[in-house]
Steps between C-alpha positions, in 0.01 A plus 500: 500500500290320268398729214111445351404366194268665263191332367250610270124443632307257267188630615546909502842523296701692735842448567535424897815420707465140690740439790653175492460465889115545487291164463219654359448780248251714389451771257490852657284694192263184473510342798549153324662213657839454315634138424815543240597324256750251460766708405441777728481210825859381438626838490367543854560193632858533305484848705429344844762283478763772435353764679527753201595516167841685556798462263447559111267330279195726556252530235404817283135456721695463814699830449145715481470420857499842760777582726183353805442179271215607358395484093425864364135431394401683144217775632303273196515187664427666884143401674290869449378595835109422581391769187158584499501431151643103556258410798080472465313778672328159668506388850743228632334481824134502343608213265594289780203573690268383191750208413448385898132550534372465157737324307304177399328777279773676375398810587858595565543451127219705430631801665814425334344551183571119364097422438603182321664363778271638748219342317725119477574567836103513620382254293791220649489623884847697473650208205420280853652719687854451440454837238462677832780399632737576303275809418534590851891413522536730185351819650648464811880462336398823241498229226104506403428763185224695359367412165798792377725302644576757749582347833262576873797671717326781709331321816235838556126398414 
């Protein structure tokens, strides 16, 4: 059995578990597409090739693995569950509805409370509409922010 090898997320800082027979990984706090580093590919591929580490030689970091294969992760360094006090009493849904139907005048922004954007995005038609795009693409992956950097989670109007 081919044990997993754990990887630190660049983007969120958690320490995750890739399996060396997946092709693809992605972060389960952040949701972040993984792609590992140099070091950390050859240890899978090195993996895949011997179907598990086995034998002696394991690292200090290797020995902090579970009994199931799984890192302990510090409670410090967990994702917090959607707190009130980490999301913006804003709508999701409501943000996508004025970023579809209104975007070219950033009235998404606006509601968002980011005036200086919202007012750059009416005077240049959405920045030519490629702002609303990726506005759009933003608030639909829970990605777009207030102006306290809170992020638009809860979908209600």
């Amino acid at each position: 059995m081919m044990e997993k090898v754990d990887y630190r997320c660049p983007y969120c800082g958690a320490v995750i578990a890739l399996d060396p027979a997946d092709t693809e990984w992605f972060c389960g706090y952040c949701d972040s597409r993984i792609i590992p580093e140099n070091d950390v590919l050859q240890k899978i591929r090195y993996e895949r090739r011997r179907g598990g580490f086995g034998g002696t030689g394991h690292t200090e970091r290797e020995r902090q693995w579970r009994s199931d294969g799984y890192y302990d992760i510090p409670k410090s360094r967990q994702k917090p569950a959607e707190d009130p006090e980490n999301v913006s009493g804003r709508s999701r849904l409501l943000a996508l509805l004025l970023a579809l139907f209104l975007g070219e005048l950033g009235v998404h922004r606006f509601y968002a409370g980011k005036i200086g954007t919202g007012i750059l995005y009416a005077m240049t038609a959405g920045l030519f509409g490629m702002g609303i795009i990726y506005d759009i693409i933003m608030i639909v992956l829970g990605r777009f922010c207030d102006r306290d950097g809170l992020p638009l989670l809860r979908w209600d109007i």
